[in-house]
C-alpha positions as CSV (number, residue, x, y, z in Angstrom):
1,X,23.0,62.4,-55.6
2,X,22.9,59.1,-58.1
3,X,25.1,59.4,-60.9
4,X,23.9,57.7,-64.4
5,X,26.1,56.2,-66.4
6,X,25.4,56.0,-70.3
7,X,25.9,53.2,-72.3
8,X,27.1,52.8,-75.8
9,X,27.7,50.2,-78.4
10,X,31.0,50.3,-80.7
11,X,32.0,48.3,-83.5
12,X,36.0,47.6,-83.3
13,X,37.8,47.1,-86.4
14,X,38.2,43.5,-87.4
15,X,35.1,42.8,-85.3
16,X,32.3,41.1,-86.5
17,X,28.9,41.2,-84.5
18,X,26.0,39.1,-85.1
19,X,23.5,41.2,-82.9
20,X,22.8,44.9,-83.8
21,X,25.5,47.3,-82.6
22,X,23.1,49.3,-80.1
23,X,22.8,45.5,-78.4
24,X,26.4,45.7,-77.7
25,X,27.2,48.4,-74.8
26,X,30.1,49.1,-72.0
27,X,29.3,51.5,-69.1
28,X,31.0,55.4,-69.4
29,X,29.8,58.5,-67.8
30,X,27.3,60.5,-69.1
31,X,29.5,63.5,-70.4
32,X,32.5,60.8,-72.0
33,X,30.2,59.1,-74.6
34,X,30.7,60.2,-77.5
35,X,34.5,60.9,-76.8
36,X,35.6,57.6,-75.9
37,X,33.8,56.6,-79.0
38,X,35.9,59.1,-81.2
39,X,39.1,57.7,-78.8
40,X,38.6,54.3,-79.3
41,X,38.0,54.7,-82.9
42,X,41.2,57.2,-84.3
43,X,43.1,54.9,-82.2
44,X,42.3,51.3,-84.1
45,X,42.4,53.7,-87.6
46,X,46.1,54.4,-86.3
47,X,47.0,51.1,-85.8
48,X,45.4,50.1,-88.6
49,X,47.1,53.0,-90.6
50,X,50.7,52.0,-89.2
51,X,50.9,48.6,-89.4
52,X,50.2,48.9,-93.9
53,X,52.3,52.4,-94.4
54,X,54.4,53.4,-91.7
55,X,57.2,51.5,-91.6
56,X,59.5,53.4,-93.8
57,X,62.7,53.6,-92.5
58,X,63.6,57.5,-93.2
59,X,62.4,60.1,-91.3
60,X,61.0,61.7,-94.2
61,X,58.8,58.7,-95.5
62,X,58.3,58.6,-91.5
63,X,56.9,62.1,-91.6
64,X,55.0,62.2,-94.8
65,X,53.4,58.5,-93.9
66,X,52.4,60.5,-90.5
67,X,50.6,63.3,-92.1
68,X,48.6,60.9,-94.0
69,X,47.5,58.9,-90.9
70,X,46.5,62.0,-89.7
71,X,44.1,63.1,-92.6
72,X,42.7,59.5,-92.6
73,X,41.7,60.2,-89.1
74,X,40.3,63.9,-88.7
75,X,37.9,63.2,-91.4
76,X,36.1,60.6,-90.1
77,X,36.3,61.4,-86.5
78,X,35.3,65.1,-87.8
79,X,32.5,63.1,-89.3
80,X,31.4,61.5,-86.2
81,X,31.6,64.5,-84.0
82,X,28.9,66.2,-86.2
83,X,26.7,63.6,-86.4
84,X,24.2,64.6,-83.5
85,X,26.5,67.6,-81.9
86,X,25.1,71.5,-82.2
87,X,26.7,74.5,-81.1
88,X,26.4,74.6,-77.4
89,X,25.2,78.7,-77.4
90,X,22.8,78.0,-80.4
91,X,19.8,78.6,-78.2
92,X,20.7,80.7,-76.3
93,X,19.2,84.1,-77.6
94,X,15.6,82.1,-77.8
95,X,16.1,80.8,-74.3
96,X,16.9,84.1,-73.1
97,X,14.0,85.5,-75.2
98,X,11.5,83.2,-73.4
99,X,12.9,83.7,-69.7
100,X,12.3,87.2,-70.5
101,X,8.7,86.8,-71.9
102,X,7.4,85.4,-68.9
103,X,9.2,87.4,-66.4
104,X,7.1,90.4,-68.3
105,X,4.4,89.1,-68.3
106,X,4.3,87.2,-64.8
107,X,3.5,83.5,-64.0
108,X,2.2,81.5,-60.5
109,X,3.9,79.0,-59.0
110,X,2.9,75.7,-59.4
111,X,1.8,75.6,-62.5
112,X,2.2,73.7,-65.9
113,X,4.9,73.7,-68.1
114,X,4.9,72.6,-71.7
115,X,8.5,72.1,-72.8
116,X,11.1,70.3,-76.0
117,X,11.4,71.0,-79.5
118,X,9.4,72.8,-82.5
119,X,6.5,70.5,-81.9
120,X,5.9,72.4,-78.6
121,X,6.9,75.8,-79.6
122,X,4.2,75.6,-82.8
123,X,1.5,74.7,-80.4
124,X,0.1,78.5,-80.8
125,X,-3.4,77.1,-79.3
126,X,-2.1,75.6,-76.3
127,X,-3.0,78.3,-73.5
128,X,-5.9,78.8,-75.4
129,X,-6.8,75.0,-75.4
130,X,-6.5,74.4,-71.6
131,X,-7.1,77.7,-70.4
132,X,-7.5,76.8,-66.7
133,X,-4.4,74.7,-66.8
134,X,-1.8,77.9,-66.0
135,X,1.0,76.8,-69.0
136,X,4.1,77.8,-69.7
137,X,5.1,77.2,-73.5
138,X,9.0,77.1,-73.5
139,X,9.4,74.9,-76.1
140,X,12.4,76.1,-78.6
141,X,12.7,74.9,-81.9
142,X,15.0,72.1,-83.4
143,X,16.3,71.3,-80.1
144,X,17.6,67.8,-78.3
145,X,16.9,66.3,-74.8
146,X,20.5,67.7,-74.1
147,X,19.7,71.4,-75.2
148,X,16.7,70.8,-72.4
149,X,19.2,69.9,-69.7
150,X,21.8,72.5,-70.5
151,X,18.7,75.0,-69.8
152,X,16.6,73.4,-68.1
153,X,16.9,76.3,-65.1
154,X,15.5,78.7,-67.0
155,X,13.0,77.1,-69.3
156,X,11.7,74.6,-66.4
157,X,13.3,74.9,-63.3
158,X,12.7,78.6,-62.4
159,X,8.7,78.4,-62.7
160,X,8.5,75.7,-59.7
161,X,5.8,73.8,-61.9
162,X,3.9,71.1,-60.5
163,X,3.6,69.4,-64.3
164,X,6.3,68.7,-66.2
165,X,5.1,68.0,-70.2
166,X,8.3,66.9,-72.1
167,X,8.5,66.4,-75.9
168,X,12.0,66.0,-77.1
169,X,13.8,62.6,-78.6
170,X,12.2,63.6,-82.1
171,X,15.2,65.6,-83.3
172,X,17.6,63.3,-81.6
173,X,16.6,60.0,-83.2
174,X,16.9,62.1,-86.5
175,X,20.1,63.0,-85.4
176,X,21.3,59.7,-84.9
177,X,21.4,59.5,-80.9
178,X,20.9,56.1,-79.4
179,X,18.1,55.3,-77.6
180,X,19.5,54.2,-74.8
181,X,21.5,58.1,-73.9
182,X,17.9,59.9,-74.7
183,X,16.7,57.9,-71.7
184,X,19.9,58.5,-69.4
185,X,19.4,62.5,-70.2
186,X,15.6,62.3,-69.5
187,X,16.9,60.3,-66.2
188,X,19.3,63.7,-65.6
189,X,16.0,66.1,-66.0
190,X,13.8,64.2,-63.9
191,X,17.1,64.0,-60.9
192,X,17.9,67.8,-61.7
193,X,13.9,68.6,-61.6
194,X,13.2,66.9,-58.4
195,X,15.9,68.1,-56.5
196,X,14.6,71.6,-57.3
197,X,10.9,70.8,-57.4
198,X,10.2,67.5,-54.9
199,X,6.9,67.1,-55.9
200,X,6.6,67.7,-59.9
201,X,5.0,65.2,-61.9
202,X,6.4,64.7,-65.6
203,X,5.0,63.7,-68.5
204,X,7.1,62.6,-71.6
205,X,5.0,62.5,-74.8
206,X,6.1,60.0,-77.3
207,X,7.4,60.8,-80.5
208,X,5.2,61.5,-83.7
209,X,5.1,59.2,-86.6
210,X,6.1,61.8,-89.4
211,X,6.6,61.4,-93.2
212,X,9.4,63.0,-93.9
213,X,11.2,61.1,-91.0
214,X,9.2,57.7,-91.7
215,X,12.2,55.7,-92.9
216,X,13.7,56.0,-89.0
217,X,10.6,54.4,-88.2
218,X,12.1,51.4,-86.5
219,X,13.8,53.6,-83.8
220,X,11.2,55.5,-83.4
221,X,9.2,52.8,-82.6
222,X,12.0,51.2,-80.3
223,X,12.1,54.6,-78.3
224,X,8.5,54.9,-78.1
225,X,8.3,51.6,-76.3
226,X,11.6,51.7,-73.9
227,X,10.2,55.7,-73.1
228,X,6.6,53.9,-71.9
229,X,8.7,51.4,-69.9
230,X,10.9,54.2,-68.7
231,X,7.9,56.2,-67.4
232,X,6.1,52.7,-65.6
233,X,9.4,52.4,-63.5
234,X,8.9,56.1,-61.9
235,X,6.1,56.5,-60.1
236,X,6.0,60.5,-61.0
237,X,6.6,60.0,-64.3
238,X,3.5,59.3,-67.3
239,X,3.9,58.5,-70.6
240,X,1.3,60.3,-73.3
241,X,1.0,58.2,-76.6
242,X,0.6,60.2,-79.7
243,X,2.3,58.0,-82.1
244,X,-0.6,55.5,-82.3
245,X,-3.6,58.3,-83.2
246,X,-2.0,59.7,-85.8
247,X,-1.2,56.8,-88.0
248,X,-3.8,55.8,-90.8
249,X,-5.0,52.1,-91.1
250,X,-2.4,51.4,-93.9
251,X,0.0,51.9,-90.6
252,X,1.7,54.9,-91.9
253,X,1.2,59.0,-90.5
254,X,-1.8,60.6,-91.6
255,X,-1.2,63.0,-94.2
256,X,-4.0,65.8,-93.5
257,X,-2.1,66.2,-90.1
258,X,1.1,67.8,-91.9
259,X,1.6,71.3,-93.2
260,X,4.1,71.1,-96.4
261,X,7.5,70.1,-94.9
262,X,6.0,66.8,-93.5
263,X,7.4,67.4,-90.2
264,X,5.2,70.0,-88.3
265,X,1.8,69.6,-87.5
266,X,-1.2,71.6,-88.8
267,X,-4.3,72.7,-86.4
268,X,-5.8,68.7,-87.1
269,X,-2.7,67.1,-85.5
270,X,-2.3,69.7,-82.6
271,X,-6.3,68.4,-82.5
272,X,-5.2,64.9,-81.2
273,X,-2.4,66.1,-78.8
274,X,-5.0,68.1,-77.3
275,X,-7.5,65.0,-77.0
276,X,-3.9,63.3,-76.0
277,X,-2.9,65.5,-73.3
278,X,-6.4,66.5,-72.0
279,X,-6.8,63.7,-69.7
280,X,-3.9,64.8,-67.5
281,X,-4.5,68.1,-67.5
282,X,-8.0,67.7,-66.0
């Protein structure tokens, strides 16, 4: 089986780069990202630390010096490892909730599931939209692409679907996940997928162009383009763009498409997913 490797940029101490730090990367596996990050940084804020206040020569001043060093580096590593993490069991009651749903109820093999965050877990019409389509709505609220992989057995892999749709990267890039380890997870679905289901076809939607999220909109925008390039260089992969028809002609998200929190869609922006979607559902 291929193993992906992620990629990461870090700025050192006392380093000064004139391209943007996400342009900057070295290879690590998938799983050691974000610790070689928090590695890499306590120890340059050690050394850093040392070299101006620990060189007392009693053991005391030694000792007290230490403790210092050490509050200066829990809080911002503590910092760092918050940034994007979640408990690992947080969805796990839902997950279970939805496994159990459809086991009740029954499903077919073979047919079409609709998986990711809130944005697919709100679509309430979405049977009811393309009822000849046989979907599965497992989509569970608030999540990231690495929530998906974690249970990706029982919200995906366990229906045998032919279609794969994928929304998730939203909550992520609000998060402050790089591009670049969105795409290497979606790269361990699609591995993880195909191994269980050879023939499944999956289809990533792009992110929505929100208001309350509109100041990120430059990395929305980079994701948007590197998940369209991502999707050309698999031949069972499609990418569904429904960033484009819900912005206004000033350039910006269209209002009448939000409820209050300016986040989730009302029944007129699930109307242009549907229109979005449609064409591969057909």
């Amino acid at each position: 089986m291929k193993h992906y490797a992620h990629q990461i940029g870090i700025l050192r101490f006392g380093q000064k780069l004139n391209r943007p730090i996400e342009a900057t990367y070295f290879p690590v596996h998938k799983r050691s990202i974000f610790k070689i990050a928090q590695i890499m940084y306590v120890f340059d804020l050690f050394n850093l630390i040392e070299k101006l206040y620990c060189k007392e020569k009693t053991m005391r001043e030694k000792y007290t010096r230490a403790l210092i060093c050490i509050l200066f580096i829990y809080i911002p590593v503590a910092f760092l490892s918050s940034s994007y993490a979640q408990d690992p069991d947080k969805f796990k009651k839902e997950v279970e909730a939805l496994s159990d749903k459809y086991q009740q109820e029954g499903w077919e093999k073979g047919g079409v599931v609709f998986t990711g965050s809130s944005s697919i877990r709100l679509w309430k019409t979405l049977e009811k939209d393309f009822p000849k389509a046989n979907i599965i709505n497992t989509g569970f609220g608030g999540s990231q692409t690495h929530n998906l992989i974690q249970y990706l057995d029982k919200l995906v892999l366990e229906f045998e679907p032919k279609k794969i749709f994928i929304y998730e990267g939203d909550n992520d890039l609000n998060a402050g996940k790089p591009v670049r380890q969105i795409l290497e997870e979606f790269s361990e679905i699609m591995e993880k997928a195909t191994d269980n289901v050879p023939n499944a076809q999956f289809y990533f939607i792009s992110a929505k162009p929100s208001p309350s999220r509109w100041d990120k909109k430059g990395q929305y925008e980079l994701f948007n383009e590197q998940l369209k390039q991502f999707a050309m260089n698999h031949s069972n992969a499609n990418f569904i763009d429904i960033w484009t028809p819900m912005l206004g002609k000033d350039g910006k998200p269209k209002p009448e498409l939000f409820v209050a929190d300016n986040l989730h869609m009302n029944e007129k922006g699930y109307a242009i997913w549907k229109k979005a979607v449609k064409a591969y559902l057909d």
